[in-house]
C-alpha positions as CSV (number, residue, x, y, z in Angstrom):
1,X,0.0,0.0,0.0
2,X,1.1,3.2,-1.0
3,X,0.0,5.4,2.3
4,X,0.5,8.5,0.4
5,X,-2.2,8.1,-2.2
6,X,-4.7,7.8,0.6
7,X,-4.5,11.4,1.3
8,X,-3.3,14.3,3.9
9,X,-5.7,14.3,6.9
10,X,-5.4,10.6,8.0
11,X,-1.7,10.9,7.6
12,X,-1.5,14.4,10.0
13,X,0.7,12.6,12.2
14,X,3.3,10.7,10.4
15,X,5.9,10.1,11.8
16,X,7.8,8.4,8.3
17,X,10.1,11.2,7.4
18,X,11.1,11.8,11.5
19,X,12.2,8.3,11.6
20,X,14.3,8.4,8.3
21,X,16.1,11.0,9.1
22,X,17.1,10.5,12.8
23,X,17.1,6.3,11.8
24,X,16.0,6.1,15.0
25,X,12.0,4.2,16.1
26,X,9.3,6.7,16.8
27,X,5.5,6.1,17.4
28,X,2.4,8.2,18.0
29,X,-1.2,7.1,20.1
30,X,-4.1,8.6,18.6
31,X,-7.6,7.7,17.9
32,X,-9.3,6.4,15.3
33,X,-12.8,6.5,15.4
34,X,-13.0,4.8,19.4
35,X,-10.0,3.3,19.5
36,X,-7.0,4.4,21.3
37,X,-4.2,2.9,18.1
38,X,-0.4,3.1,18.1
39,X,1.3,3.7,15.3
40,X,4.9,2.7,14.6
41,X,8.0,3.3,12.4
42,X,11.0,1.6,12.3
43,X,13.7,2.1,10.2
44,X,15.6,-0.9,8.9
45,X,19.5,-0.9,9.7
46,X,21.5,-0.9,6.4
47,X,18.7,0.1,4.4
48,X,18.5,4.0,5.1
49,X,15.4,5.0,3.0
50,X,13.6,1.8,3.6
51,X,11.0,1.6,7.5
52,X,8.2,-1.1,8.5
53,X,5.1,1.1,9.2
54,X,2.4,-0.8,11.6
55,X,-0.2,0.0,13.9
56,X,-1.5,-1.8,17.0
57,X,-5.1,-1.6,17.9
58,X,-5.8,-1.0,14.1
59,X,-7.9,-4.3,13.5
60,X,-8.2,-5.4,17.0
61,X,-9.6,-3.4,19.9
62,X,-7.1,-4.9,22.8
63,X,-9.4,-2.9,25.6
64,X,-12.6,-5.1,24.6
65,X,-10.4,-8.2,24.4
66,X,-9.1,-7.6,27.8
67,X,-12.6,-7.5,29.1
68,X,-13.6,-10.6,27.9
């Protein structure tokens, strides 16, 4: 997936370009829709224009699974 093409206002908070140039893991918590999501980039030692992007909370709420 190419996050750019998805537009400006989902990606407010990206962290991509922070990451790449200190080559050093950053994150954000925000909120998307109601749930509390982190969102990670890691660059990848050895490859300095290349990062994993992820998200946790994304597809699964982990404060409803706790509950169960």
């Amino acid at each position: 997936m190419n996050c750019a093409k998805i537009g400006t206002e989902p990606h407010r908070d990206c962290l991509a370009n922070q990451a790449l140039a200190t080559q050093k893991p950053t994150f954000v918590k925000g909120k998307l829709g109601e749930r509390e999501i982190i969102s990670y980039w890691l660059p990848i030692a050895g490859y300095p224009e290349h990062f994993i992007h992820f998200g946790v909370g994304v597809t699964i709420d982990y404060d409803a699974a706790l509950e169960k």
